[in-house]
C-alpha positions as CSV (number, residue, x, y, z in Angstrom):
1,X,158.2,43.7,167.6
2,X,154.6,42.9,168.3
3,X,151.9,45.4,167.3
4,X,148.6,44.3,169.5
5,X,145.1,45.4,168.1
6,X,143.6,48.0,169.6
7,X,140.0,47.8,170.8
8,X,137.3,50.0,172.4
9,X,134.5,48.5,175.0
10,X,131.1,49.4,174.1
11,X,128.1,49.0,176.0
12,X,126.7,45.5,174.7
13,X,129.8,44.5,173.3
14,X,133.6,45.1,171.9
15,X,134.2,46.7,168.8
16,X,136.7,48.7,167.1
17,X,136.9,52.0,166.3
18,X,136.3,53.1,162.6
19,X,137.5,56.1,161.1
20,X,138.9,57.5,157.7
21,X,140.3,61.1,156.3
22,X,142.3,63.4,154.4
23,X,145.8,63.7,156.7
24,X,147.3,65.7,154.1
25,X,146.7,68.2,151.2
26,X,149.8,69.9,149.4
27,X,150.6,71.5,146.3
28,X,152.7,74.2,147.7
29,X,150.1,77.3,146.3
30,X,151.3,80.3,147.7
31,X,154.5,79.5,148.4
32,X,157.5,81.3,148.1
33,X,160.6,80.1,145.9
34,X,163.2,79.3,148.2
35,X,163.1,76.7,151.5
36,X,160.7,74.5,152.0
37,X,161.2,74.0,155.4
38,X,160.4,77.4,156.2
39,X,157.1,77.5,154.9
40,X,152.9,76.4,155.0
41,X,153.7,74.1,158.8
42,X,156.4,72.5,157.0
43,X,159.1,71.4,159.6
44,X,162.7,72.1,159.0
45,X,165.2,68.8,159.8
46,X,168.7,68.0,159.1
47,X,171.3,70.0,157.9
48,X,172.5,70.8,154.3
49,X,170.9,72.3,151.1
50,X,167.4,72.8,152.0
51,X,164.3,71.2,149.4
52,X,163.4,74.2,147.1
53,X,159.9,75.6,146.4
54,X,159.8,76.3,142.3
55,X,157.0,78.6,141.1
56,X,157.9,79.5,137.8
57,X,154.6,78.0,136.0
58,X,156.3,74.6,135.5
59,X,153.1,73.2,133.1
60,X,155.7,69.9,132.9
61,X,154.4,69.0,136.1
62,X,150.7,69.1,135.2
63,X,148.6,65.6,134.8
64,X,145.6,65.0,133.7
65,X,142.6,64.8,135.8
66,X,145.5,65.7,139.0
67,X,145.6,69.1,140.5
68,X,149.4,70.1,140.2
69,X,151.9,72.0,138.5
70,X,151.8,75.8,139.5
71,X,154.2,75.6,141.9
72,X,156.6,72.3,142.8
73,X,159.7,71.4,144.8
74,X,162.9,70.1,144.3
75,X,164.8,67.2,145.9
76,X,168.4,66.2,144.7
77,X,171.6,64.0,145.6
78,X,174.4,65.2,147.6
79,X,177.9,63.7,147.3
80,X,181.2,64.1,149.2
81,X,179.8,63.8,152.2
82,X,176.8,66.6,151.9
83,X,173.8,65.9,152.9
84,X,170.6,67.8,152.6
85,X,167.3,68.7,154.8
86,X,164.5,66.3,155.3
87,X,161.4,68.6,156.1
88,X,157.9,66.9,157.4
89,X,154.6,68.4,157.9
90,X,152.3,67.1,160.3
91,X,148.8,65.6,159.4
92,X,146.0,67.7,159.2
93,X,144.3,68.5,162.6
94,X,147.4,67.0,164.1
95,X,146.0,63.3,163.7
96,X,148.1,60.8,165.3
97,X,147.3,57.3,164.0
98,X,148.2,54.5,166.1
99,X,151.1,52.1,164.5
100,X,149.4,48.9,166.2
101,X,145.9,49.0,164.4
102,X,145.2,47.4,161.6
103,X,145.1,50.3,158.9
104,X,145.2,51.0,155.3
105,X,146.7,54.6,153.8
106,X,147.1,56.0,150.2
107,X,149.0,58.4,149.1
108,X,149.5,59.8,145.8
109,X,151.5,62.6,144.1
110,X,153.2,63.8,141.1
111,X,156.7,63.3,139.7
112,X,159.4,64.4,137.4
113,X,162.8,62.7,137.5
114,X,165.9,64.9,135.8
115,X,168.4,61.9,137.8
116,X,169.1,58.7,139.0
117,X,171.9,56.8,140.3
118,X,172.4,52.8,140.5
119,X,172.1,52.4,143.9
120,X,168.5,53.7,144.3
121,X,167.3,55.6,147.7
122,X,164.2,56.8,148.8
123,X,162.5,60.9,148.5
124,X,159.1,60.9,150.0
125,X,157.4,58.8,152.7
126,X,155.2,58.7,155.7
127,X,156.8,59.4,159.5
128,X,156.2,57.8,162.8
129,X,156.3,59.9,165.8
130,X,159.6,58.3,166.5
131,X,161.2,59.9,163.2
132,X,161.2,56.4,161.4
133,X,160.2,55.9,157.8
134,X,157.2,53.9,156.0
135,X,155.3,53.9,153.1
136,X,159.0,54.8,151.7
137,X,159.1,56.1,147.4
138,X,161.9,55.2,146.0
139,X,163.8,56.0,142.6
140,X,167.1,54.1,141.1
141,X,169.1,54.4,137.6
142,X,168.5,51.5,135.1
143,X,170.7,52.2,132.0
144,X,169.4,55.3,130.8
145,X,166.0,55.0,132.0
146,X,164.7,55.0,135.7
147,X,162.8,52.4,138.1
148,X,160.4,52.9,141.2
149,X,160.6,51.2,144.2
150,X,158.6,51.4,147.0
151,X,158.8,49.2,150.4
152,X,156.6,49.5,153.6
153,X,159.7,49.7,156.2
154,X,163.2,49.0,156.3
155,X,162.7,45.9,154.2
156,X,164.6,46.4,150.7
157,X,162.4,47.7,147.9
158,X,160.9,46.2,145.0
159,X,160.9,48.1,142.0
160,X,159.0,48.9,138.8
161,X,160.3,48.3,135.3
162,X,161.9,50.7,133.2
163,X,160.4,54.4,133.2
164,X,161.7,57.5,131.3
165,X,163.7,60.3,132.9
166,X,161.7,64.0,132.0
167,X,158.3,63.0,131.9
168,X,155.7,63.4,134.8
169,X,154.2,60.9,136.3
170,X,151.4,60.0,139.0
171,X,152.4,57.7,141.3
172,X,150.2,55.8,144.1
173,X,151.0,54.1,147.0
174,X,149.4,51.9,149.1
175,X,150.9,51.6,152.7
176,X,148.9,48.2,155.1
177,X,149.6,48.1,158.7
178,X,148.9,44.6,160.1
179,X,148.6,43.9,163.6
180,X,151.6,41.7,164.6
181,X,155.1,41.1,163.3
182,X,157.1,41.4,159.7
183,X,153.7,41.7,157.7
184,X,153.3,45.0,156.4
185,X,152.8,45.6,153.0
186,X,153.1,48.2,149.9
187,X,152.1,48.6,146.7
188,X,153.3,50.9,144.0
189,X,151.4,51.9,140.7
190,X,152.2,54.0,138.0
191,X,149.7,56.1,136.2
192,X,147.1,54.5,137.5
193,X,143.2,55.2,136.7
194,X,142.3,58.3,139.1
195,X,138.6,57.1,139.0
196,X,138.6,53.4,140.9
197,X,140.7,52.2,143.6
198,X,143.1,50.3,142.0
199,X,143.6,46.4,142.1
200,X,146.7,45.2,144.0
201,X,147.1,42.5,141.7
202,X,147.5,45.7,139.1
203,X,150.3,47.1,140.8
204,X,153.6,47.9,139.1
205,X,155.6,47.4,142.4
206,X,154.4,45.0,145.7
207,X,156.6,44.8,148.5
208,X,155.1,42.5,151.1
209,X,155.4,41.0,154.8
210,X,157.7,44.0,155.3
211,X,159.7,44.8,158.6
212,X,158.1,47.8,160.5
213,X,159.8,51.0,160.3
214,X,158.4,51.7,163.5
215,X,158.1,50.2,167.4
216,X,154.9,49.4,169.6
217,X,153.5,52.7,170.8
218,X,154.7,55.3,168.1
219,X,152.2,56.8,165.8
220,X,152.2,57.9,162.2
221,X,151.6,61.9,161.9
222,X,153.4,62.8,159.3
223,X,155.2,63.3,155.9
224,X,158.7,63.7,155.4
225,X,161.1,64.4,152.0
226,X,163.9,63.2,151.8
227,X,167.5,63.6,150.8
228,X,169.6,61.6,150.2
229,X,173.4,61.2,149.8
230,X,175.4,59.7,146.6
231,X,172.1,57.3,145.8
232,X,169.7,59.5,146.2
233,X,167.2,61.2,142.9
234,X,167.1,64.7,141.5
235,X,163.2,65.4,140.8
236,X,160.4,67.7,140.9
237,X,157.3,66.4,143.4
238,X,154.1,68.1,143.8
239,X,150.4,67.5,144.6
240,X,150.7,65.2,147.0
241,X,147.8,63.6,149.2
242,X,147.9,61.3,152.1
243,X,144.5,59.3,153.7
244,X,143.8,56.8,156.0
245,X,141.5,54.2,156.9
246,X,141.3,52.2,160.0
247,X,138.6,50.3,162.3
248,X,136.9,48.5,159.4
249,X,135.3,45.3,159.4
250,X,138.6,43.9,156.9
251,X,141.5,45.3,155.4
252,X,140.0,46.1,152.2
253,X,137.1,48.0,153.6
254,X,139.8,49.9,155.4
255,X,141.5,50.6,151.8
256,X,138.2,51.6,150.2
257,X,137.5,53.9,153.5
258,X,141.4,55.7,152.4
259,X,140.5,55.7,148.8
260,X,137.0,57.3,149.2
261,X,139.1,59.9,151.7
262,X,142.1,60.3,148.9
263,X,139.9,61.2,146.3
264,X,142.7,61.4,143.9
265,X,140.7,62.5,140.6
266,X,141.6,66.3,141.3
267,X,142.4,65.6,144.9
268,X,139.3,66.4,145.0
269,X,138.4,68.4,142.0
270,X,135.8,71.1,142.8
271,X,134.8,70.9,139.2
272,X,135.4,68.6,136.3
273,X,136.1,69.9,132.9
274,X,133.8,68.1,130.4
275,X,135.5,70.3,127.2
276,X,137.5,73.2,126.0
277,X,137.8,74.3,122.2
278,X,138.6,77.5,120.9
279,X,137.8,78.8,117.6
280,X,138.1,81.8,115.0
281,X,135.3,84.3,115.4
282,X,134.8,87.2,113.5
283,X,138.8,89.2,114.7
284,X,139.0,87.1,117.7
285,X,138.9,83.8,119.1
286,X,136.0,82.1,121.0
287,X,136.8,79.7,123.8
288,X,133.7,77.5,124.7
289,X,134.2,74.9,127.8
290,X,131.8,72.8,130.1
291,X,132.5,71.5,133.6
292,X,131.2,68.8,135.7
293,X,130.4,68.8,139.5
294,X,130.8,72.3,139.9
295,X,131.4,72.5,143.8
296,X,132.5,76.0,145.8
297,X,134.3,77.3,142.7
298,X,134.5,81.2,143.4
299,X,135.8,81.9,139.8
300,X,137.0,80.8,136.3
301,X,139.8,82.4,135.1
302,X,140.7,82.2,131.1
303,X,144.4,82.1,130.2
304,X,146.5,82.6,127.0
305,X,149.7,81.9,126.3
306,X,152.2,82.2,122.9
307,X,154.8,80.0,123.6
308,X,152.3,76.8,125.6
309,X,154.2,77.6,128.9
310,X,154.2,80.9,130.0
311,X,150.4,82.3,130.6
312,X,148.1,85.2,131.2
313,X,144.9,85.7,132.8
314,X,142.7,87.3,129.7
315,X,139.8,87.6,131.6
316,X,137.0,86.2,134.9
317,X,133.9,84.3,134.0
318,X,131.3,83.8,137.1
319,X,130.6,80.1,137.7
320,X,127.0,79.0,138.4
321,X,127.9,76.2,140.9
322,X,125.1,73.9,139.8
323,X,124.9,70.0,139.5
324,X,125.0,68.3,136.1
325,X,126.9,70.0,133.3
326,X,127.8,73.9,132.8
327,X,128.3,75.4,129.4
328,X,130.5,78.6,129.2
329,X,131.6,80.7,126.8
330,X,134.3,83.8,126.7
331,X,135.8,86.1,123.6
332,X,139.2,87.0,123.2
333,X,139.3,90.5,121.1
334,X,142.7,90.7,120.9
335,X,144.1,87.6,120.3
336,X,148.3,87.5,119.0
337,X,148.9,87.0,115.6
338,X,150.0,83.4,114.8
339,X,149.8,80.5,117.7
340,X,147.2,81.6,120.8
341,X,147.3,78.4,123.8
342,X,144.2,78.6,125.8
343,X,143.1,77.4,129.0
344,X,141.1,77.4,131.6
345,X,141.7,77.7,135.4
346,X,139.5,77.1,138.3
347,X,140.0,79.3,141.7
348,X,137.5,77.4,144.3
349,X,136.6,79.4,147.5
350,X,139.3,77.4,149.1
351,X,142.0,79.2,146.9
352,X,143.0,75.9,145.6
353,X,143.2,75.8,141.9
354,X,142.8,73.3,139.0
355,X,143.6,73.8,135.2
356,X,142.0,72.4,132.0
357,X,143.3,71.2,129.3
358,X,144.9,73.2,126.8
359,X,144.0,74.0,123.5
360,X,146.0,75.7,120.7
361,X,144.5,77.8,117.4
362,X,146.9,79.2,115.1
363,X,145.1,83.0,113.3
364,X,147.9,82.2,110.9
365,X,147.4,80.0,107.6
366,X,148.9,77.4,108.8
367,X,147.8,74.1,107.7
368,X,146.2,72.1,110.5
369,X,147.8,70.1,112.7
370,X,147.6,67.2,115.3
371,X,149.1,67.2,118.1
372,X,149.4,63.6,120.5
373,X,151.0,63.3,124.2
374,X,152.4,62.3,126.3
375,X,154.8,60.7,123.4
376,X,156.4,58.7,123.7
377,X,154.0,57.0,126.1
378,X,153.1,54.4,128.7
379,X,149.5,54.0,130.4
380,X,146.5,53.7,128.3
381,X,145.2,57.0,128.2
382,X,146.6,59.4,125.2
383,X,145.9,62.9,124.5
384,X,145.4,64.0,121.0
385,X,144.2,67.3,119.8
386,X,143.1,68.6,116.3
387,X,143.6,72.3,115.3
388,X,141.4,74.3,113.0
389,X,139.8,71.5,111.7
390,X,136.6,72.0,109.5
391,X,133.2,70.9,110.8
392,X,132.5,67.2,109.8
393,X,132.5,63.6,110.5
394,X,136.2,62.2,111.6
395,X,137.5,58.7,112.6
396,X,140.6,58.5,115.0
397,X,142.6,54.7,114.1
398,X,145.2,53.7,115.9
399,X,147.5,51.1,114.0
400,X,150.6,49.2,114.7
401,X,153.9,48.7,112.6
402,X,152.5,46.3,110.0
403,X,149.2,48.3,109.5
404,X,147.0,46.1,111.8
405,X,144.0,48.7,113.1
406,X,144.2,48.2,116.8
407,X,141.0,50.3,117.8
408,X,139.1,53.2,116.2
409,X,137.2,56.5,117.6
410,X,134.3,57.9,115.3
411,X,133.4,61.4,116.3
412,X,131.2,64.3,114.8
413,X,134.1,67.4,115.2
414,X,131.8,71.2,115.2
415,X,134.3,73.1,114.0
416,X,137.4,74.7,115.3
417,X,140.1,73.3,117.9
418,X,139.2,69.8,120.0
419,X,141.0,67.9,122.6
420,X,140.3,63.9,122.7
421,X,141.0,61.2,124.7
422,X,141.6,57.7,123.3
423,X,141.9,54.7,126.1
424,X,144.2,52.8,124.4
425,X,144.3,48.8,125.2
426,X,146.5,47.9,128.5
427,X,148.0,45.3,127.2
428,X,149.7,47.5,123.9
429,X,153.3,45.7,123.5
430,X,155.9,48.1,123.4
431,X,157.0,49.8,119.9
432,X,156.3,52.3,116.8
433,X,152.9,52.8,116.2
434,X,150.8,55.2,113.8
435,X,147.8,57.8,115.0
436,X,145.3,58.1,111.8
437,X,142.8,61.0,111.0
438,X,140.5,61.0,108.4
439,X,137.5,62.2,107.5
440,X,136.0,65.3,105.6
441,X,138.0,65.4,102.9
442,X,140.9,65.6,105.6
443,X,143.8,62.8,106.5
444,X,146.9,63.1,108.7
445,X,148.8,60.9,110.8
446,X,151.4,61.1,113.5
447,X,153.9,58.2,114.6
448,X,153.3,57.0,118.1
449,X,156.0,55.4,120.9
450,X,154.7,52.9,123.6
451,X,157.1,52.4,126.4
């Protein structure tokens, strides 16, 4: 199958035509529990047990930096003979892009695997206008940990190493289309950096010189999820994006065009939170944040929970929209005795929403804790969050099983509850580690598991 490149005549010459955007924005808000397929221009295909819509404040979905997690849906395996839907949804203002230029898309998304099976199959990937498959995700069972594959057609997939089945991850995918034959590629990474494009020589998964999923003519408009039979995963997806760019002088100025478009780092964030802590005042509790790059919020809303999962909006702070950083400040009167989590939640005028991270005070006596996640962990960025800890000095070490300090943090701590975050080396091997506090008269240390 050939795939010829596409050119425009200009006046003075021959050039292609260069264009990039967003093709698709989803994090189901709004929705419904029920069918997917029913709902937001999703389009309902197949037959079976339809993919759910979940909205039950799933906060094991959220990622950092990533809007997603209020609402999710389920995919799953069907087996004697079942089968389920495969709903798509069209790209925004129905774009059509041609499957003979040479293009470049991204797409990235959220996942939360509760099952595998040996075999492996595919949940989520772009469609042609034919109904064919690219840019195809998939998951298999390795022992009692999972793998991700990912392959740019109907070529077999290649696959990550071992991942953990319960914990959310951010996937990314890079989908090329080259003009002629058997030479499309893919890669797959894995909680990547949200902030840079990321390096295909970084990738966790490359599948390459792949056979098209589609023939001369079709276009890609769409993304499907699927469901599989006896092979297929049982997972939670949500906030997924989809760009494109094409018409570039190269391939890689194409990529950069989609990863400019993806904007992955809050897909896009209409504000950055710079810092949340929350702190005993008086009977109450003050709750101090600051944002970055405020842009068309319409409102902030601060919410408290007892339990870390289920929450309640407390109370609306105006935002001021400006450039540069935003201080703001809001006091809970009647906070619950014992453990108060607290967080804050950005509505932009698009009704599109984004949360920070939380925070957790305890108005008991409690000694004071420290809390680290994900854990146990893979990447290189690790939460870790101190609680009622006195003003003062503190140094974060992180050491390995014999003792040997592998990096240290020095920070000046005002008072009260802190969240930090420590970019711990890529290359940490795999094993027990310790996390170290000390400082102020104060000293406690949590045990740490790299994957």
């Amino acid at each position: 199958m050939k795939k010829l490149l596409l050119n425009m005549l200009l006046i003075g010459g021959i050039s292609t035509v260069s264009s990039a955007q967003v093709l698709i924005i989803e994090n189901f808000t709004g929705f419904t529990a029920g069918n997917l397929g029913t709902q937001g221009s999703w389009v309902q295909t197949g037959s079976g047990t339809d993919v759910q819509v979940g909205n039950n404040s799933a906060d094991y979905m959220f990622y950092p930096n990533y809007v997603s997690g209020s609402q999710y849906v389920t995919v799953d395996r069907y087996t004697g003979g079942s089968s389920g839907t495969d709903p798509y949804k069209a790209f925004l203002g129905s774009v059509n892009v041609p499957a003979n230029v040479n293009s470049t898309f991204f797409m990235s998304f959220v996942i939360n695997v509760t099952g595998a099976q040996n075999g492996g199959d595919y949940c989520l990937a772009l469609r042609s206008s034919g109904g064919n498959y690219l840019a195809r995700f998939f998951v298999k069972k390795s022992g009692s940990n999972i793998q991700f594959g990912v392959s740019s057609g109907t070529t077999a997939p290649v696959y990550t190493t071992n991942y953990a089945t319960g914990t959310t991850y951010l996937i990314m995918i890079r989908q090329d289309i080259v003009t002629g034959s058997n030479n499309d590629n893919a890669w797959l990474w894995v909680n990547p950096t949200v902030s840079t494009e990321p390096s295909t020589a970084a990738a966790n998964a490359a599948a390459l010189n792949g056979t098209e999923a589609y023939t001369s003519g079709q276009t890609i408009d769409a993304l499907a999820i699927r469901q599989g039979g006896n092979a297929a995963p049982a997972a939670f997806i949500d906030g997924i994006k989809v760009a494109y760019g094409s018409g570039n002088i190269n391939t890689a100025a194409d990529a950069t065009a989609a990863w400019t478009d993806l904007s992955p780092e809050g897909i896009p964030l209409p504000v950055t939170f710079d810092g949340i802590k929350a702190f005993k005042k008086a009977n109450g509790v003050q709750i101090d944040w600051s944002t970055q790059t405020e842009v068309n919020i319409d409102h902030y809303e601060v919410e408290r929970s007892n339990d870390g999962r289920n929450f309640l909006t407390i109370g609306n702070t105006t935002p001021r929209n400006l450039p540069g950083q935003n201080s703001y400040t809001f006091f809970d009167a009647n906070p619950a005795t014992g453990t108060n989590f607290y967080r804050i939640r950005n509505i932009d005028l698009d009704g599109r929403s984004a949360v920070s991270p939380t925070v957790k005070i305890s108005l008991s006596k409690a000694p004071t804790e420290m809390v680290i996640f994900p854990n146990p962990f893979t990447g290189n960025n690790l939460s870790l969050q101190l609680l009622d800890l006195e003003k003062g000095n503190y140094r974060i070490s992180v050491l390995s099983g014999t003792g040997q300090t592998i990096m240290t943090k020095i920070f000046v701590h005002e008072g009260g509850v802190i969240s930090q975050t420590l970019q711990l080396p890529v290359k940490l091997q795999k094993g027990l580690y310790s996390i170290l506090v000390t400082g102020n008269d104060y000293r406690a240390a949590q045990s740490l598991i790299v994957q």
